[in-house]
C-alpha positions in Angstrom: 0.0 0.0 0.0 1.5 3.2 -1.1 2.3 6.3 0.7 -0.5 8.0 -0.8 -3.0 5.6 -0.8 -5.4 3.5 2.4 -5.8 5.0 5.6 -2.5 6.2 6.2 -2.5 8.6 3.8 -5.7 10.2 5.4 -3.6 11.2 8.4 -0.7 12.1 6.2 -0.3 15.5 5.6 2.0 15.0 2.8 0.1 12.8 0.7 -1.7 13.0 -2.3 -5.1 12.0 -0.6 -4.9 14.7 2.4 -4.4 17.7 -0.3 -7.5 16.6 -1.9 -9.4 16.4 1.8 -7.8 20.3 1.9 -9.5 21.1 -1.7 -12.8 19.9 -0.6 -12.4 22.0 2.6 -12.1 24.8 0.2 -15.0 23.7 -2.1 -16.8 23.8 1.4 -16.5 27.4 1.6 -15.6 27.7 5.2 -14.2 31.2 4.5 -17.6 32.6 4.3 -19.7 32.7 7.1 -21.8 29.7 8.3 -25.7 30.2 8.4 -25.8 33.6 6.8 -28.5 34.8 5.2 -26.9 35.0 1.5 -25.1 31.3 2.0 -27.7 29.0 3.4 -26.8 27.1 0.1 -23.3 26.3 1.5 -24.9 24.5 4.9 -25.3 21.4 3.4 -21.8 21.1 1.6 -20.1 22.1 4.6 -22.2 19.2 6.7 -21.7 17.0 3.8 -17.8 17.8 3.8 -17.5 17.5 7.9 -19.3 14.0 7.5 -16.9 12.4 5.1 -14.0 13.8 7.2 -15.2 12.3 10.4 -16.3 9.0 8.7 -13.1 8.4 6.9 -11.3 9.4 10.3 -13.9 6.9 12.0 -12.3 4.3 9.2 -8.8 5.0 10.2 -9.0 4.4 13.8 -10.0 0.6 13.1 -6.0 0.3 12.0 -4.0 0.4 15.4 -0.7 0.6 12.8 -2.0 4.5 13.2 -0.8 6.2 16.1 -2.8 8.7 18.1 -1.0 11.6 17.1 -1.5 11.4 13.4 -5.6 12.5 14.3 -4.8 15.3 16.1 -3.7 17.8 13.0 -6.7 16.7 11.3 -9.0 17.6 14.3 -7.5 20.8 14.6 -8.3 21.4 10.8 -11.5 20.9 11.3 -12.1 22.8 14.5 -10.5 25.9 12.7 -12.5 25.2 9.6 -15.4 26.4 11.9 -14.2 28.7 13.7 -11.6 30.8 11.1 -14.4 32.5 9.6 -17.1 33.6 12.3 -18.0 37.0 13.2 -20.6 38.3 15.4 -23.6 37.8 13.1 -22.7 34.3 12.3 -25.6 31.6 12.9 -24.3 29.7 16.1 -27.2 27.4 15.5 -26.0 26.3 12.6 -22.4 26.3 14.3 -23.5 24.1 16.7 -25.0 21.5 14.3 -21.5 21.4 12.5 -20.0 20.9 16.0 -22.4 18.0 16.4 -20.3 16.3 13.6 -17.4 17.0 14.7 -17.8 15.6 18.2 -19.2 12.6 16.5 -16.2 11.5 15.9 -15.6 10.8 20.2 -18.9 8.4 19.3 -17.4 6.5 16.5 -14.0 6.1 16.7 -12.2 2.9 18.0 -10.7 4.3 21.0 -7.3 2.0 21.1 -4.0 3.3 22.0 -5.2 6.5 23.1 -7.4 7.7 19.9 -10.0 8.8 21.3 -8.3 10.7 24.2 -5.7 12.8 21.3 -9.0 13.6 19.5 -10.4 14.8 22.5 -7.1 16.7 23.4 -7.3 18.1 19.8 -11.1 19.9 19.6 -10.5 21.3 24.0 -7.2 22.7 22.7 -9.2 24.6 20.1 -11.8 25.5 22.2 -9.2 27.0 24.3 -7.0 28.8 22.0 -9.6 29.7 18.6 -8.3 30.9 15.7 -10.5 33.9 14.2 -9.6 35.4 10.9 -12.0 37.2 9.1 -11.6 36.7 5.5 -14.5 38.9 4.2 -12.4 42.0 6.4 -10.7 45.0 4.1 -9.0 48.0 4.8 -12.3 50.0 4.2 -14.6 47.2 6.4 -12.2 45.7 9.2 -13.0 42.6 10.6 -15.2 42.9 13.9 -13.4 41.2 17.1 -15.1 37.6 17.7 -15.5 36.8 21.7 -14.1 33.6 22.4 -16.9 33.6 25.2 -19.7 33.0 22.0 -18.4 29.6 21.9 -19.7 28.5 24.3 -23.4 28.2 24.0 -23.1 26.0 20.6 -20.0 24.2 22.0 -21.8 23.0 25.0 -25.5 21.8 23.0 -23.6 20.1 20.6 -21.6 18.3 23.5 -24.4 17.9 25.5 -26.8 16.6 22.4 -24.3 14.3 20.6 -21.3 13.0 22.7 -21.9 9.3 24.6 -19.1 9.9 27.4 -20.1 11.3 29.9 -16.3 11.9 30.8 -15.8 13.1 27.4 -18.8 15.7 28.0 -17.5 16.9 31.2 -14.2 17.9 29.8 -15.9 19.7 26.8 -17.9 21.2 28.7 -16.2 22.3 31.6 -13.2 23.7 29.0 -16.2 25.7 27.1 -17.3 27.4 30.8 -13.4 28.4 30.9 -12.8 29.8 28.1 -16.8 31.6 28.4 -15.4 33.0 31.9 -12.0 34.1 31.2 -12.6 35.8 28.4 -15.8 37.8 30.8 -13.3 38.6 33.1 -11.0 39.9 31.0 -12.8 42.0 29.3 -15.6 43.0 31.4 -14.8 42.4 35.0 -15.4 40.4 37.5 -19.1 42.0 38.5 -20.0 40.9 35.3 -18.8 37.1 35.1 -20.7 36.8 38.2 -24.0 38.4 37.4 -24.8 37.9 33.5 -22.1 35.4 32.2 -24.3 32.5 34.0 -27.3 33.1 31.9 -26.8 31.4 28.5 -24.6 28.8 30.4 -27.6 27.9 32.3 -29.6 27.6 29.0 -26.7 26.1 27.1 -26.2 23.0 29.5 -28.7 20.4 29.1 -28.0 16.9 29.9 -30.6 13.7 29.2 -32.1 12.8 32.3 -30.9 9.0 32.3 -27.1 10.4 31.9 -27.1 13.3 34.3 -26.5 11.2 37.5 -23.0 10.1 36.3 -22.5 13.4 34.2 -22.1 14.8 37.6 -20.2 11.4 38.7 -17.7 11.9 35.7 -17.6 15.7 36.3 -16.2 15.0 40.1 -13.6 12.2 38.8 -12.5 14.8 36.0 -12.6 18.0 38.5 -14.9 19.9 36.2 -15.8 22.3 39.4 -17.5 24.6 37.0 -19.6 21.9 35.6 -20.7 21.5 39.0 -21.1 24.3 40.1 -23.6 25.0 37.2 -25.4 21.6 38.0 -26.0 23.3 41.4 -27.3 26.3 40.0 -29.9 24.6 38.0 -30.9 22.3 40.6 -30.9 24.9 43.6 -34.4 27.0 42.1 -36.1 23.2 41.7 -35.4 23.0 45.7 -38.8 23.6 48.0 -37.7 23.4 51.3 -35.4 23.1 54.2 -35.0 19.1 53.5 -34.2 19.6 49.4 -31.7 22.0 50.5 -30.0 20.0 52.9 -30.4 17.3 50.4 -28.3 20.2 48.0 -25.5 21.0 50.6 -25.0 17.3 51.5 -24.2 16.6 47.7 -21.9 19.8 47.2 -20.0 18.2 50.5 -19.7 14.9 48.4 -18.5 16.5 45.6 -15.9 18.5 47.5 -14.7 15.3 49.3 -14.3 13.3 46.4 -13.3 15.9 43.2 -9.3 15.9 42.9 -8.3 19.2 43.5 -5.5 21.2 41.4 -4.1 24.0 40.6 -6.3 24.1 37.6 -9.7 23.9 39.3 -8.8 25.3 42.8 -10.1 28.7 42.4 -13.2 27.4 40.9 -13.8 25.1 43.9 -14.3 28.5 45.6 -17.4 28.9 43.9 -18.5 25.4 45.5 -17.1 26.1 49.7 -19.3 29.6 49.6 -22.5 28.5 48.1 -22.0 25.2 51.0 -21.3 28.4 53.4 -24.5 30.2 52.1 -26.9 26.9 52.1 -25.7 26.2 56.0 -26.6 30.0 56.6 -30.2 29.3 55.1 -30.5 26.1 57.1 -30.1 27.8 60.6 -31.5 31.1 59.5 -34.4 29.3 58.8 -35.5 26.9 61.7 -32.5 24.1 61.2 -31.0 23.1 64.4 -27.5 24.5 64.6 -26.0 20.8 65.7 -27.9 19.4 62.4 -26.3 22.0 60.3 -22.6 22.6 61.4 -21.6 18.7 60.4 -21.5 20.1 57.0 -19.5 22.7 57.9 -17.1 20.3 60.2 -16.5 18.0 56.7 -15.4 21.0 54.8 -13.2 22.0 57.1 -10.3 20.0 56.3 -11.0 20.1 52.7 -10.1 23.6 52.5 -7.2 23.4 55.1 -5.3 20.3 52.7 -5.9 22.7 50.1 -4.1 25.4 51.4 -1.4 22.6 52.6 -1.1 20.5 49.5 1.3 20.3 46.8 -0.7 19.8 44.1 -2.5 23.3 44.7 -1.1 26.4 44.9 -2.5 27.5 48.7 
């Protein structure tokens, strides 16, 4: 089998086969934005493109001869496919179905010697660090800044709609929320992450109900704090008394027990310890004895102080 012909040559970016993958990326029309009004026409071949990429890469992962890192450039072509052309009026519904087949690919793919986990690597590092060039930008009509922080509403659907793992999810997701923060921060402030920025996450993250249960399992093996954190959110308003918040705090205490905490997700467990420190508050404000209550409390404790003690955070 020739270098330019089979599987191989799929992940090779040298071969004859890959340029022609790159030609029918360009027959796609990725340059112009997705979902606008004048190129609803150009949907379909840009689905139809994404679906042959993801099936032949499907294809190549049933050859273990094909190391993990021969996916990963492909991925990232992919990912910037989509994202390399979006501005602020682009159709992020139609952004999200795309990402849908993309993220497909974690469904189908023979996940042996570490495939599935270097695709996964692939589309979070590109969630992480986007590239946005607008090509339809001149001297006399700039291009207008896209906000990494738009991603994150058709990143998370089309995780939360297509992806089996729930591990898988959690890390899409929890990178998405990230990303959707730090760029709020940045620009607008804290004051504003904290008030607004929670709204179309709210919206945005929707898990089946027969997966959520170890959604929030795989979130707390893969210390997706944020994930959690929203989880809580979106239970808390569903809560009707003393007993269902209890019920609340005695889960956030679970989850800080058990999540492994790092110095990626140790600020973010913050978020967790004060709204356990604002439930307990409710619970005696309200009529709970204060010996029923401070338990809670007691647990945390020692959680926060082998925080600030251990080597893996940074205090």
């Amino acid at each position: 089998m020739g270098e330019n012909s089979g599987p191989a040559a799929v992940l090779n970016q040298t071969s004859i086969i890959n340029t022609a993958l790159k030609l029918f990326c360009a027959a796609a029309e990725f340059s112009v934005s997705p979902g606008s009004e004048r190129n609803k026409d150009h949907v379909e071949k840009q689905t139809a493109y994404l679906q042959f990429v993801v099936n032949t890469l499907s294809h190549c992962s049933h050859h273990p001869q094909l190391t993990a890192d021969l996916y990963q450039p492909v991925v990232a072509a992919l990912m910037t496919s989509l994202f390399s052309s979006l501005t602020p009026d682009s159709n992020f519904e139609v952004l999200a179905s795309h990402l849908e087949v993309v993220f497909s690919l974690l469904n189908s793919c023979v996940d042996q010697h570490g495939v599935g986990t270097a695709i996964l690597d692939s589309i979070v590092t590109n969630i992480m660090s986007p590239t946005f060039t607008d090509s339809s930008a001149s001297e006399c009509s700039p291009a207008v800044a896209v906000s990494p922080a738009l991603l994150v509403v058709p990143c998370t659907r089309a995780a939360c709609r297509i992806v089996d793992s729930v591990k898988y999810m959690a890390r899409i997701v929890e990178c998405c929320l990230s990303v959707h923060f730090r760029h709020i921060v940045l620009v607008n402030g804290p004051d504003e992450a904290s008030a607004a920025g929670w709204v179309p996450v709210l919206e945005a993250l929707s898990v089946p109900n027969d997966k959520e249960k170890k959604f929030v399992e795989a979130a707390i093996k893969e210390g997706a704090a944020l994930v959690l954190y929203v989880n809580l959110l979106q239970r808390l308003p569903l809560c009707t008394g003393l007993l269902q918040e209890m019920s609340l705090a005695n889960s956030l205490l679970t989850w800080s027990l058990f999540i492994q905490i790092s110095r990626d997700n140790e600020v973010k467990m913050i978020l967790l310890w004060s709204k356990l420190l604002e439930l307990v508050t409710r619970q005696v404000t309200y009529g709970t004895a204060p010996a029923n209550a401070a338990p809670l409390l007691r647990n945390l404790l020692p959680v926060i102080v082998r925080t600030g003690e251990g080597q893996q955070s940074e205090g």
